[in-house]
Legacy VTK file of the C-alpha trace (Angstrom):
# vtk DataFile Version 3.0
C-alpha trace
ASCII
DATASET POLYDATA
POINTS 115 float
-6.456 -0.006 4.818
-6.044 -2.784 1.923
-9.044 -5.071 1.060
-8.753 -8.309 0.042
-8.964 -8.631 -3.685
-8.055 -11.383 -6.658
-4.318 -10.204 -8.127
-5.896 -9.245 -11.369
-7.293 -6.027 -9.057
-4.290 -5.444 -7.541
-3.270 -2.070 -9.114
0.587 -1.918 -9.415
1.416 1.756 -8.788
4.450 3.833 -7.931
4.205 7.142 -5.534
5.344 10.949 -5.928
7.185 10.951 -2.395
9.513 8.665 -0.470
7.945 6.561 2.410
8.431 3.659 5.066
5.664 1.636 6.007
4.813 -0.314 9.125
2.075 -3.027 9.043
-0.056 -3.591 12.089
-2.886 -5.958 10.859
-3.191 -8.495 8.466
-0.387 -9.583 5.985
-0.174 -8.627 2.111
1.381 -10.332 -0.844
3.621 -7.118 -2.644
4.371 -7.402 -6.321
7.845 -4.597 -6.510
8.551 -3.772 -10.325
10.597 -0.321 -11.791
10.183 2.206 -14.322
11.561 5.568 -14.502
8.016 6.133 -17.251
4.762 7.086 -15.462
3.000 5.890 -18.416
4.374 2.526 -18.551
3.521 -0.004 -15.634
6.198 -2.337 -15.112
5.894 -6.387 -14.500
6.719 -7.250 -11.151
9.947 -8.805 -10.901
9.841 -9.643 -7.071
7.163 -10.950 -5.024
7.480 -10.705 -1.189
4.205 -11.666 1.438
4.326 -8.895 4.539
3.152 -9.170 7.648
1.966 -7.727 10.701
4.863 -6.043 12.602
6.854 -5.868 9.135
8.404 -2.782 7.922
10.088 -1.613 3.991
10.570 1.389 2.444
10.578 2.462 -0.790
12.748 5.526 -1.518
12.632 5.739 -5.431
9.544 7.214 -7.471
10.955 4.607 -10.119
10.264 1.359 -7.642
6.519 0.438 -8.368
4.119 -1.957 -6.371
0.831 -3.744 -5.955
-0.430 -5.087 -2.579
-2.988 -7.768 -2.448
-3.776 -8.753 1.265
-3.761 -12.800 1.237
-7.116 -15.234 1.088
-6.829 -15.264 5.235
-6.560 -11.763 5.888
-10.204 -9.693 4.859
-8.115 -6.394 5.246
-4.965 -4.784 5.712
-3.764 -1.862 8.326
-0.620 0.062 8.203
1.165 3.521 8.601
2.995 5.050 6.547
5.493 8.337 6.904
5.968 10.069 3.360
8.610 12.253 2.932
8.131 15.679 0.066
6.062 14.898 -2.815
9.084 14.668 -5.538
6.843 15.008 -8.707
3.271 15.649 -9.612
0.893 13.044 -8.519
-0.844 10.957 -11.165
-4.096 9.193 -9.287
-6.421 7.020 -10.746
-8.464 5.407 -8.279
-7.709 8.050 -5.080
-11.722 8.562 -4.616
-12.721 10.220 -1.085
-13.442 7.061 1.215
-17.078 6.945 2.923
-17.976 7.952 6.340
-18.533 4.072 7.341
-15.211 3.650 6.241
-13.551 6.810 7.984
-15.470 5.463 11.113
-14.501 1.926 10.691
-10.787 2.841 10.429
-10.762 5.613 13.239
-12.414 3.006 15.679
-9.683 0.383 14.304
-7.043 2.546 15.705
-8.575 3.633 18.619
-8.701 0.391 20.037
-5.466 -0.891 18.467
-2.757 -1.769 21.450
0.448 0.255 19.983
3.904 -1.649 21.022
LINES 1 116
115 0 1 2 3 4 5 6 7 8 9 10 11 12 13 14 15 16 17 18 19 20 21 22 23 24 25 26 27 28 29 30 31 32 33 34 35 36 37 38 39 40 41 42 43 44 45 46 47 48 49 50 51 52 53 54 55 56 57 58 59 60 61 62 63 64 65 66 67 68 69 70 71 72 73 74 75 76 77 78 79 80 81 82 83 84 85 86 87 88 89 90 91 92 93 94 95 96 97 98 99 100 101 102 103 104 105 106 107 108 109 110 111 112 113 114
């Protein structure tokens, strides 16, 4: 789940595995930017918005991205399939989420309609 949030709190990140991604709520503007050095967060150098029913991928541990849902979405859902972890993960912010929140997303998808 992705909360709204001004661009300056958008975290631009990369991830240790492979995924694809599937939104199913909301839509997200996605800053994609590359560096093959952990320590060194790129500049984006495309902007794309996504929305609900949209799918990507990103294969590369070198492709980097922030996602900031838009001023008329309040929150994001989507579901992503990772593939192996491909390097040791480096989190910054990866806190455990709340109970409200675990029962606010588990009642989300319980009552989404799948296609």
């Amino acid at each position: 789940r992705l909360f709204n949030t001004n661009k300056e709190h958008a975290m631009m990140h990369s991830h240790s595995w492979p995924f694809a991604c599937k939104v199913l709520h909301g839509e997200y503007e996605m800053g994609i930017g590359f560096s093959q050095d952990r320590n060194i967060v790129p500049k984006s150098i495309y902007t794309s918005f996504i929305r609900a029913g949209d799918t990507y991928e990103m294969l590369s541990t070198d492709i980097w991205h922030y996602t900031k849902p838009t001023s008329s979405t309040e929150y994001s859902y989507s579901v992503m399939l990772i593939g192996p972890r491909c390097r040791e993960r480096k989190a910054e912010n990866n806190l455990p989420i709340s109970d409200q929140d675990k029962h606010d997303i588990i009642r989300w998808f319980g009552a989404y309609q799948y296609e």
